[in-house]
C-alpha positions as CSV (number, residue, x, y, z in Angstrom):
1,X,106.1,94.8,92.8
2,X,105.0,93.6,89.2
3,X,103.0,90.6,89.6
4,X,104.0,87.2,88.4
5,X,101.2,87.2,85.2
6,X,102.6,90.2,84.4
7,X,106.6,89.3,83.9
8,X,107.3,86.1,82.2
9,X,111.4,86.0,83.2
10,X,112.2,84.9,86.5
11,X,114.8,87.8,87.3
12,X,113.0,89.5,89.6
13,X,113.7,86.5,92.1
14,X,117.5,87.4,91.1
15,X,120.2,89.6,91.9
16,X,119.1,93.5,91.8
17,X,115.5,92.9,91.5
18,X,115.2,90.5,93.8
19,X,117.0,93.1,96.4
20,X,115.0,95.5,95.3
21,X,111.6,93.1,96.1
22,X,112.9,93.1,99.3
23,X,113.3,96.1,100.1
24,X,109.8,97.4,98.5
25,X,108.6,94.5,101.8
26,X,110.3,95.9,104.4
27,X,109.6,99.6,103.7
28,X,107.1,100.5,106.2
29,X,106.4,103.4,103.7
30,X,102.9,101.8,101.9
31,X,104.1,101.0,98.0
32,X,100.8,100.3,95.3
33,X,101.1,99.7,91.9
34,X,97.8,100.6,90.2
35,X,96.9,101.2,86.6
36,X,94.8,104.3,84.8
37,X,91.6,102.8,86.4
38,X,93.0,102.6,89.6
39,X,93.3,98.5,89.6
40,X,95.4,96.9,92.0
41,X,98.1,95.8,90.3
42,X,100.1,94.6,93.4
43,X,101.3,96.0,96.8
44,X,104.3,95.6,99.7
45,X,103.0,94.5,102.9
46,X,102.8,98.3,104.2
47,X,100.3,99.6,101.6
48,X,98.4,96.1,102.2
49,X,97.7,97.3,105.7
50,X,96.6,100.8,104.8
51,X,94.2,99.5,102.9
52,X,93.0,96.8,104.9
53,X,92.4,99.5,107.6
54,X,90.5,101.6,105.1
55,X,90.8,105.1,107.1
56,X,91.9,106.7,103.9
57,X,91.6,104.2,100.9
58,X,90.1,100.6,100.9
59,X,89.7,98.2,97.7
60,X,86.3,98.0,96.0
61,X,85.9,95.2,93.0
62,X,90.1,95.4,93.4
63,X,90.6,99.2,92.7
64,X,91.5,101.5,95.0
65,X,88.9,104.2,95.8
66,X,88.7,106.7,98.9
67,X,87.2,105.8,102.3
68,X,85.0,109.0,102.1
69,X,84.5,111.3,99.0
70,X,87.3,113.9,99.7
71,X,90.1,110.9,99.6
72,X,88.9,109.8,96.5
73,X,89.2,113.4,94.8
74,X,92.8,113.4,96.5
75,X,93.2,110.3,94.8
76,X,92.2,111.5,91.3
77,X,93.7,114.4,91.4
78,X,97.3,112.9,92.1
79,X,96.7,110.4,89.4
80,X,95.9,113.0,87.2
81,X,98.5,115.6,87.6
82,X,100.9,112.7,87.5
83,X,100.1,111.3,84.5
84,X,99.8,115.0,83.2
85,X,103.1,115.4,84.0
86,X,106.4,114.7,83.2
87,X,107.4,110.9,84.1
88,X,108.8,110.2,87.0
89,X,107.9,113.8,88.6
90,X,105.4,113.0,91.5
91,X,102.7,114.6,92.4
92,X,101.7,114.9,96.6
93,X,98.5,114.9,98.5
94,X,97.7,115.0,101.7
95,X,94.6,113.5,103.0
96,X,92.5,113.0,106.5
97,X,90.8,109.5,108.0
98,X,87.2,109.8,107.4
99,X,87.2,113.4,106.6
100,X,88.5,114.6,109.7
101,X,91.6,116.5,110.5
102,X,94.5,114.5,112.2
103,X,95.8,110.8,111.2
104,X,96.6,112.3,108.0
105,X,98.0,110.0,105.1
106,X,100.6,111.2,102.7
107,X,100.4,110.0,99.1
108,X,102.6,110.6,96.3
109,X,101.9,109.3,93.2
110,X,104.5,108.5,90.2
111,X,103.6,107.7,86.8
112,X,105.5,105.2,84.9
113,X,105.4,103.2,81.4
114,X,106.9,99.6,81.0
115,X,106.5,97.4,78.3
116,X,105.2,94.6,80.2
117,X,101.9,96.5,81.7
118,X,102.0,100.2,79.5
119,X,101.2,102.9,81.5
120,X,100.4,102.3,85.6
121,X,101.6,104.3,88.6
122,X,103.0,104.0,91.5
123,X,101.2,105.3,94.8
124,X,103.3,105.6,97.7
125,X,101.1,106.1,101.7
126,X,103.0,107.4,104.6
127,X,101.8,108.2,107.8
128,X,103.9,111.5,108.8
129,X,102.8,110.8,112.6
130,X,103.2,107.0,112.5
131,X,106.9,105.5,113.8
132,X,108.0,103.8,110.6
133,X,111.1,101.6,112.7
134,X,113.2,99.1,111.5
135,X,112.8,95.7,111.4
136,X,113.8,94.6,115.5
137,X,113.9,91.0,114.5
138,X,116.4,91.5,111.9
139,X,118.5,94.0,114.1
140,X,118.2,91.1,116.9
141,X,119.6,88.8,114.9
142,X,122.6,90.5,113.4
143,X,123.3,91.8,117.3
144,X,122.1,89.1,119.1
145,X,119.8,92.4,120.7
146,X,117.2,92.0,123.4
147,X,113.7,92.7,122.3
148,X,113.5,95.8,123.5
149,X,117.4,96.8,122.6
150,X,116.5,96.3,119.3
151,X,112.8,98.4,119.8
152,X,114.5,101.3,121.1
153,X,117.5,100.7,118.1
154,X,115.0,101.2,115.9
155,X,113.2,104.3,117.1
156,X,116.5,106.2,117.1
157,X,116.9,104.9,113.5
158,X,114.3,106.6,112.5
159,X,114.8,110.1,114.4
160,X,113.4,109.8,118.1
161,X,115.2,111.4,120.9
162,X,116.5,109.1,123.4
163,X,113.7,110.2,125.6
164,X,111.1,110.1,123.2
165,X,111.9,106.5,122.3
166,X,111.5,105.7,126.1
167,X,108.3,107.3,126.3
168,X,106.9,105.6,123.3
169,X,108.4,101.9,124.6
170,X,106.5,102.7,128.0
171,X,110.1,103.0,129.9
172,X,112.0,105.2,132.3
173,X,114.6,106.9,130.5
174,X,116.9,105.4,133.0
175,X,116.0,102.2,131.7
176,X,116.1,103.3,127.8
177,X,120.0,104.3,129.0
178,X,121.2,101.0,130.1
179,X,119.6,99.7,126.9
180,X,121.2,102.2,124.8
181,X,124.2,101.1,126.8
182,X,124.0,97.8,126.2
183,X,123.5,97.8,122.3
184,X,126.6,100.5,121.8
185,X,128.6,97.7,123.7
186,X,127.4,94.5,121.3
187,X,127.5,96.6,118.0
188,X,130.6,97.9,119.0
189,X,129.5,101.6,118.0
190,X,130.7,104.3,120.7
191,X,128.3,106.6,120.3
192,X,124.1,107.3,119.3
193,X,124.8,108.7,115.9
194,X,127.4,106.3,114.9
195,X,124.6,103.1,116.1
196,X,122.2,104.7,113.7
197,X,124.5,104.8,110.6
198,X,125.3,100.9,111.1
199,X,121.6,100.4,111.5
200,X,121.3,101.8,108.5
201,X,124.2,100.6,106.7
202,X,123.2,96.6,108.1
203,X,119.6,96.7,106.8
204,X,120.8,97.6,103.8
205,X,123.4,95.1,103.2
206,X,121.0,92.5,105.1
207,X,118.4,93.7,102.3
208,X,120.6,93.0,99.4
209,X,121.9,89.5,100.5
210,X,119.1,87.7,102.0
211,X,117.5,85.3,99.8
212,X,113.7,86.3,99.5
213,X,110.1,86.1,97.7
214,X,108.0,88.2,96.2
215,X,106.3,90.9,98.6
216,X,102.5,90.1,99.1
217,X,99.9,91.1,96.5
218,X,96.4,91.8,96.5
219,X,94.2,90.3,93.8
C-alpha cells in the first residue's frame, strides 16, 4: 500500500508484508491511502475501480474529491473526525451515487502516522449491496473446480443462501445442487458450512505463500 518512492527497503516484497500486499489486492473491499489533502497516495485494485467508476468519488489533479457535492462533505467529514480522533479509531460514512438514494458506498476512514510519509489515512469503500466473492480462479486451482463450482463456492463464502447464489449465477437451484455436490466431493468437506471454512482457511494460506507484487497504484 505505501508506494515504492515512499519506502527505500525492499521488505515489503518479503515475508509479512509482502502477505499482507497481497491480501490488501485481493480484498474486494476498496483500500486508499491518501494524505491531509486528500492525494492519492496509492490504492488495491478494488478502490482503483471505485474510482474509475466515479459514482461516489473520482480523482481530480490525483486527489480524491466527491462525484457530487454531498460525497465530498462525506468525505471531509470522515477525514476530519478521523484525524480528530484517537488513532486508529475510524470514523464511517455512508454515501449515495450521484446524490440519489440506493448504490450506496460505505467509507471508513483511519488515520495513521508513519515515519516514512507523517500523517496520511487510510479510506476503506465497500459496497454493502455488491457480492464481494472470492477469488474463483484461485479456488479452481487449488480444487481443480469448474467455473461455475468455484462461482457458486464463492457466493456461499461470502453469506448467500444456496438459493440465492443460484439466482444470482442465472441457475436452477437443481443445478446449483449438483454443483454444490460436486465441490463437497473434490474438497472433501461433508457439508455447506464446513466448505466455507476451508474457503476461508485456503485463501488465506494461498495469500500468505504465493509469491506476489505490489498491488496497483494510481499516480
Amino acid at each position: 500500500m505505501i508506494p515504492r518512492e515512499e519506502l527505500e527497503t525492499d521488505a515489503i516484497e518479503h515475508g509479512t508484508n509482502a502477505a499482507i500486499v497481497a491480501a490488501l489486492s485481493w480484498l474486494r473491499v476498496g483500500i486508499a491511502v491518501v494524505d491531509p489533502q486528500r492525494r492519492l497516495l496509492s490504492a488495491n485494485a478494488a478502490a482503483a475501480e471505485t474510482l474509475a467508476e466515479a459514482t461516489h468519488f473520482r480523482l481530480d489533479g490525483g486527489h480524491i474529491v466527491g462525484a457530487h457535492q454531498g460525497a465530498t462533505r462525506a468525505l471531509v467529514a470522515v477525514l476530519t473526525t478521523a484525524s480528530e480522533g484517537d488513532i486508529a479509531a475510524p470514523s464511517v460514512a455512508l454515501v449515495s451515487a450521484n446524490g440519489c438514494r440506493g448504490s450506496a458506498l460505505e467509507v471508513v476512514a483511519i488515520a495513521a502516522d508513519s515515519a516514512p510519509i507523517g500523517r496520511s489515512f487510510v479510506l476503506m469503500f465497500n459496497h454493502p449491496r455488491r457480492a464481494h466473492t472470492a477469488s474463483t480462479h484461485v479456488l479452481q486451482s487449488l480444487y481443480r473446480l469448474t467455473t461455475t463450482e468455484a462461482q457458486l463456492a464463492s457466493q456461499l463464502a461470502r453469506g448467500s443462501a444456496l438459493d440465492e447464489a443460484a439466482h444470482d449465477l442465472g441457475i436452477r437451484i437443481a443445478t446449483a445442487r449438483t454443483h454444490l455436490h460436486n465441490t463437497l466431493r473434490k474438497t472433501a468437506t461433508r457439508r455447506q458450512a464446513e466448505l466455507v471454512g476451508l474457503i476461508a482457511s485456503s485463501l488465506a494460506d494461498w495469500v500468505r505463500f504465493k509469491p506476489t507484487s505490489r498491488p496497483p497504484s494510481i499516480d
